[in-house]
N, C-alpha and C positions, 0 to 999 in steps of 0.2 A: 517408827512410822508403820502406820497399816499397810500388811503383806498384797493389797490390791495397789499399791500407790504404781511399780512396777507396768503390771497392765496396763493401765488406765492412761500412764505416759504414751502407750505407744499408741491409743485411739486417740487421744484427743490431739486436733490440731495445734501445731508444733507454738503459736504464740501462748497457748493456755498450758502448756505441761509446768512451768514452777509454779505457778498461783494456785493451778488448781488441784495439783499433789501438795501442797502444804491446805489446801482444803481438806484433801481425802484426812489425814493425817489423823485431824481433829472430830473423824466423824467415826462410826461404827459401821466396819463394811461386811455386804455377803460376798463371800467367793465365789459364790454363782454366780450373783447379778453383775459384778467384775470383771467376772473372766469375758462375757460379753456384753457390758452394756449396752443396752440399747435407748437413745435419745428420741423421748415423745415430744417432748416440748422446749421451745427456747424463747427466752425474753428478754427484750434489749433495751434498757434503761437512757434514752437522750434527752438530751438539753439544749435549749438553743435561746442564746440570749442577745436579743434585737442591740443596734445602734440605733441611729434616726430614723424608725422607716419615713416613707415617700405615700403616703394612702395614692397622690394624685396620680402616679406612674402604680402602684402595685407592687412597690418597693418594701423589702425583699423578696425574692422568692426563694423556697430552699425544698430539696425534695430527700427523702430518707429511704433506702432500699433494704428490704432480706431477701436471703435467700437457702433454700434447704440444703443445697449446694454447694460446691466452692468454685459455682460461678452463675451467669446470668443469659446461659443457653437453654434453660430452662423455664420453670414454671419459678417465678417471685414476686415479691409484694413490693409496691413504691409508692411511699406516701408525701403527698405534697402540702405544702404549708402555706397558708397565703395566697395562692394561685389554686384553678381547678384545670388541669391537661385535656380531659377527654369527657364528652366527645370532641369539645371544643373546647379555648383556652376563656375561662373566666376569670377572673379577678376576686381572690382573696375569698376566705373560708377554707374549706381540711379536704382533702377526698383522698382514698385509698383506693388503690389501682391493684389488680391482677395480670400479669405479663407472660407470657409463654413465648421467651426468646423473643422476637421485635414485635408479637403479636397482643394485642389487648383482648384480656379478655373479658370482663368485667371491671367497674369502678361504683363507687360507694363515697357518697355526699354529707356530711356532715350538715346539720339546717343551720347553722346559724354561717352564715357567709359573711362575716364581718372583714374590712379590712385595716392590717397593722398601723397602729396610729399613737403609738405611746412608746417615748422612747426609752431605751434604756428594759425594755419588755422581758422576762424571763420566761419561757415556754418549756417545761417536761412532759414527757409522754412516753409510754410503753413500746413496745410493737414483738407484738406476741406470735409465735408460730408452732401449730399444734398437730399432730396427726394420727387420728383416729378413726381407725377399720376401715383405709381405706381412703379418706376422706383429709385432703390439708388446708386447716383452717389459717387466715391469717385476721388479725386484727388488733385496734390500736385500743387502748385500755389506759386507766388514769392520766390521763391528759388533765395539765393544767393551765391555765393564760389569761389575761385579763381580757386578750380579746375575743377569744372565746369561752371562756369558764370554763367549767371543767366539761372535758369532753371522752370519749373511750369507753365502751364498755356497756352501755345501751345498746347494740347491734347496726349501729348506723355505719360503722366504720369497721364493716366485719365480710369479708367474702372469703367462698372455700371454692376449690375445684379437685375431682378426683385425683389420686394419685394412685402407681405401682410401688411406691415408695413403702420402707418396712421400716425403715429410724430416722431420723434428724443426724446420724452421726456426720454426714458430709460438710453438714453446717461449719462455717469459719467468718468469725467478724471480718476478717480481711475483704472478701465479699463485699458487709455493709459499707465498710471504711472505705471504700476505692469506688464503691458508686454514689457515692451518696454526696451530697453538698449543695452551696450556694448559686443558683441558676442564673439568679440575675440580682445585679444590684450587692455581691457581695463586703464594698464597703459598707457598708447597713445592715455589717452581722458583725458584733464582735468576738463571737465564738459558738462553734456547733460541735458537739461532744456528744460520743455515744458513753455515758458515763459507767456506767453497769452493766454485764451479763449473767443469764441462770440458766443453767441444763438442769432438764430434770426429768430422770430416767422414767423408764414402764412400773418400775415397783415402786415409785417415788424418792431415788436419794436425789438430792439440791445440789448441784454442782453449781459455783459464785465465781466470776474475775468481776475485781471491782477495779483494775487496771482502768485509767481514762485513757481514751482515744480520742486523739483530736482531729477533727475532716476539716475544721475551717479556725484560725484562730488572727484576728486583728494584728495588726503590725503596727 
């Protein structure tokens, strides 16, 4: 095993140390960048596969949270599906939200407002978090759905606010997995999975858990 794997246990949050030291394993590492990694970027791979929605109610709704954190007394990102929060509550289409502890800061609108209406619907989509000079960008990237096409990655669902922040290291799914889920209308979800995660350091090594995580799964 590469002589970093050691280290790298003791930074990374305690669910990621077997997956992602049998990552390091397979990869070729610096001792530098090891002895302190530091995490510019995180992206979190979910899935969200409709039952029956309800178009007439606005049935399901389901909201997806990060945060840089390992927790949500800060500054994080929450992204809603089907419903629009703020300023006020709309019905169906994508908006991505900025939060500063119970505070909004900004939110970002996806154009096409369509509402779920096909059942059985499969939905992926990114949610990326980046932080540069200064600067933490959040936003949603390769989104797929019939009801909206593809969505992510145009700038529509993209805000940033300053930060004091110098890594992502605090980041931990436990975070997304414990805020994140079905709002209303939960039987008209048969399952919401953060299905994939990737760290990826200042000098670029790719850190993977392809571990599933399930926030909501049918009974």
């Amino acid at each position: 095993m590469c002589c970093c794997a050691q280290s790298l246990r003791a930074w990374v949050p305690s669910p990621w140390c077997l997956s992602v030291v049998l990552v390091v394993a397979v990869l070729t590492c610096s001792s530098t960048v090891m002895a302190h990694p530091q995490i510019v970027l995180v992206e979190e791979d979910w899935e969200l596969v409709a039952g029956p929605p309800d178009p007439d109610t606005d049935a399901p709704q389901v909201t997806c949270v990060i945060s840089p954190t390992g927790n949500v007394d800060s500054y994080y990102a929450a992204f809603d599906l089907n419903h629009q929060s703020l300023p006020e509550f709309v019905p169906g289409g994508l908006q991505l939200q900025i939060w500063n502890d119970d505070v909004a800061e900004s939110c970002r609108q996806f154009p096409n407002g369509a509402i779920m209406a096909i059942p059985g619907e499969t939905v992926r989509w990114t949610q990326r978090m980046q932080l540069s000079e200064g600067t933490l960008a959040f936003e949603i990237v390769n989104g797929s759905s019939a009801t909206w096409n593809a969505f992510g990655g145009q700038g529509y669902l993209k805000a940033s606010v300053n930060t004091t922040l110098t890594n992502l290291n605090g980041y931990t799914p436990s975070v997304s997995v414990e805020n994140s889920g079905v709002g209303y209308a939960a039987n008209r979800v048969q399952s919401l999975v953060l299905r994939r995660i990737r760290l990826i350091t200042s000098t670029g090594e790719v850190f993977e858990d392809n571990t599933p995580r399930v926030v909501h799964q049918q009974q």
